[in-house]
N, C-alpha and C positions, 0 to 999 in steps of 0.2 A: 634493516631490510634483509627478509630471506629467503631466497630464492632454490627451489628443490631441485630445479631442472637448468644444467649451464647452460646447454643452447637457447632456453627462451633468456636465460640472463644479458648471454651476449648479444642477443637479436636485439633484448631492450637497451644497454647500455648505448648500442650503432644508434637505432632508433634517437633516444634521446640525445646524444650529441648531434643530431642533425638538426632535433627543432628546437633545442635550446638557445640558439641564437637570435632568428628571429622573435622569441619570445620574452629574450632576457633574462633565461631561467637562471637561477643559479643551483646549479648539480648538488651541490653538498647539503642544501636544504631538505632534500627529499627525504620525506618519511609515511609511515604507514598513515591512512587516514581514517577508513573504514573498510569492510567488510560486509557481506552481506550472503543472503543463504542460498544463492546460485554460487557459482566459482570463478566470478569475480572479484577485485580487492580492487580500493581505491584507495591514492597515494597523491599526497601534498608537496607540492612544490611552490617556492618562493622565486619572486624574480631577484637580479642581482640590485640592489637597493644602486649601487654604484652607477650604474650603467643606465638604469631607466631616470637618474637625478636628471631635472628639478621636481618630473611625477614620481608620486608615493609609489612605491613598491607594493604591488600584489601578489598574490598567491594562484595556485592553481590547482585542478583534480587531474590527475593521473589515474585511467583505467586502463588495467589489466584485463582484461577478456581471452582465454586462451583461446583460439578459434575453433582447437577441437570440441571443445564446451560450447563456446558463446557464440551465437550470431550475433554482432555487432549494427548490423544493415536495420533491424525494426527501432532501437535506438536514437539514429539517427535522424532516420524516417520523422519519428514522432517527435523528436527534441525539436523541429523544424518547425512541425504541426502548430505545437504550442507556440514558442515563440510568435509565428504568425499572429495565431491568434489573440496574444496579449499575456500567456500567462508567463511568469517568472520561472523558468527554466536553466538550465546550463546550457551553454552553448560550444558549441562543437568548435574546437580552435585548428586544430590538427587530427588526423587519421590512418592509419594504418593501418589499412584492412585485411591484410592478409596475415597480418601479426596479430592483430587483434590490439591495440598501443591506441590512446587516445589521450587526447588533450581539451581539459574542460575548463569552460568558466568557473570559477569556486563559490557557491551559496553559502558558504559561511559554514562550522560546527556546530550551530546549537540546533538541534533542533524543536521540535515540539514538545515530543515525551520529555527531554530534558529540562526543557523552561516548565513545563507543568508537572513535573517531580521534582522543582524545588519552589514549590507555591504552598502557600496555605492554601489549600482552596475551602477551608472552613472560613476564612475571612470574608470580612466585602471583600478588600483590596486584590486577595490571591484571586478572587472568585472574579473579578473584575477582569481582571486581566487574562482569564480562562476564556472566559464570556467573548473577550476583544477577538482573542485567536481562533475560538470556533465559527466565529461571524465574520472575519476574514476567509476563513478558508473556506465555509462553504460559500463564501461571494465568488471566490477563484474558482470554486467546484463549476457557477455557472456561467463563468468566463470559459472555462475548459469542455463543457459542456456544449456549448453554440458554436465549437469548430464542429464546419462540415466535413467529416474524415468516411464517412461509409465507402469503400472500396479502397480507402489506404491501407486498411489493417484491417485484420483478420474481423470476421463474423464470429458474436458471440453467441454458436448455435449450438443447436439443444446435443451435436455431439461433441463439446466442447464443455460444456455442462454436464454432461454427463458423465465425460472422463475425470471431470474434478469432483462428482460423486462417489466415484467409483474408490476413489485413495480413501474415504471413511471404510469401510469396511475392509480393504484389503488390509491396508495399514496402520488403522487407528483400534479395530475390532478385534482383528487375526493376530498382528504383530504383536500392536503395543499392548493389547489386553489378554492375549492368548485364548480368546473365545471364539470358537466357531457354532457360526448361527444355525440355529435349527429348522428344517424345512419351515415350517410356519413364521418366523422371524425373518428368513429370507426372502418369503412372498410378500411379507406387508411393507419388507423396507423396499422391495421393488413400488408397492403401489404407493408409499409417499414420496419414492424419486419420480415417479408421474407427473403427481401431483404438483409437487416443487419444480420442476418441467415445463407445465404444462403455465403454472401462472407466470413462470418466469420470462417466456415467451411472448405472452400477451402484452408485456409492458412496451410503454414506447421504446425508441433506441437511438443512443447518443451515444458520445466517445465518454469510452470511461476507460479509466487511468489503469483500475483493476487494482488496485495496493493501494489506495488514498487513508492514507492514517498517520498518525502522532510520530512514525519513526521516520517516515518521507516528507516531512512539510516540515519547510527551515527557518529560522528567523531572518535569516540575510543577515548581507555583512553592509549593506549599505549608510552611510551615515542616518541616523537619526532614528535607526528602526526599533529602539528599544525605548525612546524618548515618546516617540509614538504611540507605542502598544502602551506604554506607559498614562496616555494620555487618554487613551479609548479610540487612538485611531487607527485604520488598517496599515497593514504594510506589503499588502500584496503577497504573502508567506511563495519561497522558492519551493519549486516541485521536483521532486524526485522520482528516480525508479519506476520510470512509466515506459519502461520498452517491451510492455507483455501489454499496452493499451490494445484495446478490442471495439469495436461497433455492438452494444449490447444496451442490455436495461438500462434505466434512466437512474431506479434508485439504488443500482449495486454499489456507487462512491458513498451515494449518503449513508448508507447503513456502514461502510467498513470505516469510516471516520466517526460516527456516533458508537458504534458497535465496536468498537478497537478491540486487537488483542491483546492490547498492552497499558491498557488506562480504564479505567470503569466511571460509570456517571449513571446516577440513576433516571430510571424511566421519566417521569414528569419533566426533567433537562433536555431527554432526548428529543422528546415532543415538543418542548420549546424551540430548540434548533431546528427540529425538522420543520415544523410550521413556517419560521421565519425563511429558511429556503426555500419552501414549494411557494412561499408567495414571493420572494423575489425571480425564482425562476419562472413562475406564471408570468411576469413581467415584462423579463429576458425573452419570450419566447420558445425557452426551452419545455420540449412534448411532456409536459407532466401530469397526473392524470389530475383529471376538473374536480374530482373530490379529494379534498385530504383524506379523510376517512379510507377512501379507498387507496390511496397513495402509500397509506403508512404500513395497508396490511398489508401493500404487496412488497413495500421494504422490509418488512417481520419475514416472508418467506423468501426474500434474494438475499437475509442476511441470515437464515437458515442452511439454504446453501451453501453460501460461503464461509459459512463455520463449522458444518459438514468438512467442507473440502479442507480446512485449515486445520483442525482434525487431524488428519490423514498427513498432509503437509508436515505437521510441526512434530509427528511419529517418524517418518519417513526422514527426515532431518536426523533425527537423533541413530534408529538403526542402520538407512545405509552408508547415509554421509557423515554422522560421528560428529553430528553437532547437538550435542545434548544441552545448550542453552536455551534451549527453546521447549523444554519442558514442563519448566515454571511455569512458561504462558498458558500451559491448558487447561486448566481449571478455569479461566478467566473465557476461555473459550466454549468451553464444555459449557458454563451455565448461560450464556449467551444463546446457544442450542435448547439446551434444558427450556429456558424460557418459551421461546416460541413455542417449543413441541409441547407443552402443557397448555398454551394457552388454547389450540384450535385441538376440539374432539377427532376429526379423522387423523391428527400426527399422536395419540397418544400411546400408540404401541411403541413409535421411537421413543417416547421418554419413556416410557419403563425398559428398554434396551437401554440406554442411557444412564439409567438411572443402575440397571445391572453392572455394566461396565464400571461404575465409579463407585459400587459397592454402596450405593444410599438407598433408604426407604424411600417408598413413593409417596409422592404428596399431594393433594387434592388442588387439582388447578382451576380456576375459570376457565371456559372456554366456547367457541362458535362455534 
C-alpha cells in the first residue's frame, strides 16, 4: 500500500479503525485490488477468519475516491437502483462521504476479459462457455434495462453526446495524431456529428450503465458459479463501474459489450447476440425498436459514437493522466469506427480521415 498524500493516509487509517469492527475486518489483510481510469483505486480486505468463526470468512472492496476528484453520491445512487431492481451489484456496506472512504460487497476477481483470455475460443468447449457469458450478460443487460431510473440520473442528451464527440478531434486527432483538420474536414466531421446526433436521439431510452463490457462484468464469487458457466448455465455475472449510468439510448450497452474495446468477435456473432437480445428484450418489455434490421443500424451508429469518444478517451488517458496502457487498445477501437464509417456512404469522409490518421490506404466498402 502507497499512499502520496499523509493527510488522506491518516484520514484513511481513523476511517478504517472505526468500521473495522463492526465488520470483522482484519487490517493487515489489505491490499491493492484494482484500479481504474478515473482516480479512483480499489483495495481488498479480508475479515478476521477468527472472530467471524463458525462463518467463513469473506473479503471486501475498499474504495478510495478522493473527493476533490470523485463524487461518490451518483455511485451510490445507482448501486441502490440496480440492486432493487435485480441486478448483481456491490453493495454499499459503509460510507464516508466527505472522505470519499467506502466499504463494498466483493464480486470476486475474475472478471470477463480474464475468463475469455484464457479460453480457446477456437474450441466448442472455449466457444461454449464464451457463448454462456454473452448470453448471461446480455440477459442482465435487460434486467438492468426495465429499471425505471428517468429522473434519477442524469439525461443522455444530445449535449452530453456531443461533448463526448468532441475528445475525438481534440484529443484523438490534434494530440495523439498531431493533425489539424482542414476547413473542409472540419465541416463534414461537424455534419456526421449531426448525423450521429441526430439518430442517436431518436432511439428509445432506458438506463444504461454507459461502460457495459468484458472489464466490468465479474464471474462472482458465489459457490457454484463456475460449475455452472461450466454447464451452460447463467450466473447472473456482478456489474461494475456503473456510477456515470445515464437515461439514454436503448442499444448504447449492447453495442459496447458486442463492440468491446478490449476483446474482438466477429460480425455474424455479433448479430447472433444481438438478435437473441432484441427478442428477449421484445419480451421483457424493454422499448426496443420493432425492427431488428432497424435496431442493429442504430446500434452500428451509437457504437460509432462511442468509439468516436473512446478515441479521444483512451488519448486523453495517456497524454494528460500518464496512463499509457490504454494504448494498445486503439487499434481494436480505431477499426470498430473504421467499420461503420465505411459501411454507410454519407460517413465516408470520416473513414478516409480515419484511415489518414492511422496511415492506411482506403479501401472500398459496402454501403447505404
Amino acid at each position: 500500500m502507497t499512499w502520496t498524500d499523509p493527510q488522506r493516509q491518516a484520514a484513511f487509517e481513523a476511517w478504517l479503525t472505526d468500521t473495522a469492527p463492526a465488520h470483522q475486518l482484519d487490517r493487515a489483510s489489505l491490499r491493492v485490488a484494482s484500479a481504474d481510469a478515473s482516480f479512483r483505486r480499489y483495495l481488498r480486505i479480508d475479515q478476521n477468519a477468527d472472530l467471524c468463526w463458525p462463518t467463513p470468512a469473506k473479503s471486501f472492496i475498499v474504495m478510495d475516491a478522493p473527493p476533490s476528484h470523485e463524487d461518490c453520491k451518483p455511485f451510490v445512487t445507482v448501486a441502490a437502483l440496480l440492486a432493487a431492481g435485480g441486478v448483481h451489484a456491490p453493495e454499499v456496506l459503509a460510507w464516508h462521504e466527505a472522505q470519499g472512504f467506502m466499504l463494498l460487497s466483493d464480486l470476486g476477481s475474475r472478471t470477463y476479459l480474464s475468463l475469455l483470455q484464457s479460453l480457446d475460443l477456437a474450441s466448442p468447449t472455449g466457444f461454449k462457455l464464451a457463448d454462456t457469458l454473452y448470453r448471461d450478460a446480455l440477459g442482465a443487460l435487460v434486467t438492468l434495462q426495465g429499471i425505471q431510473a428517468e429522473g434519477q440520473v442524469p439525461a443522455y442528451d444530445r449535449v452530453l453526446l456531443r461533448r463526448e464527440l468532441d475528445l475525438f478531434p481534440e484529443w484523438y486527432v490534434q494530440r495523439h495524431c498531431g493533425v489539424t483538420l482542414t476547413e473542409t474536414q472540419s465541416k463534414q466531421l461537424e455534419k456526421i456529428f449531426e448525423l450521429i446526433l441526430k439518430t442517436c436521439e431518436l432511439q428509445p431510452m432506458v438506463l444504461v450503465h454507459r461502460d457495459y463490457h468484458s472489464r466490468n462484468l465479474m464471474l462472482g464469487t458465489r459457490p457454484g458459479a463456475e460449475t455452472a458457466l461450466g454447464a451452460g448455465r447463467g450466473t447472473n455475472p456482478g456489474v461494475l463501474d456503473f456510477q456515470d449510468a445515464v437515461w439514454g439510448p436503448v442499444t448504447y450497452d449492447v453495442v459496447s459489450l458486442l463492440r468491446d474495446a478490449y476483446i474482438e468477435w466477429d460480425e455474424p456473432q455479433q448479430i447472433d447476440w444481438a438478435a437473441r437480445y432484441w427478442q428477449q428484450a421484445k419480451k421483457a418489455g424493454v422499448p426496443v425498436q420493432d425492427d431488428f434490421g432497424l435496431f442493429w443500424r442504430d446500434l452500428e451508429w451509437m457504437g460509432l459514437q462511442r468509439h468516436l469518444k473512446v478515441l479521444g478517451i483512451f488519448a486523453r488517458l495517456n497524454h494528460r493522466d500518464g496512463k499509457s496502457g490504454y494504448l494498445k487498445d486503439l487499434p481494436l477501437v480505431w477499426r470498430h469506427a473504421h467499420h461503420v464509417a465505411m459501411r454507410y456512404s454519407v460517413l465516408t469522409p470520416l473513414a478516409r480521415l480515419l484511415e489518414q490518421l492511422a496511415g492506411v490506404k482506403a479501401e472500398d466498402g459496402y454501403t447505404f
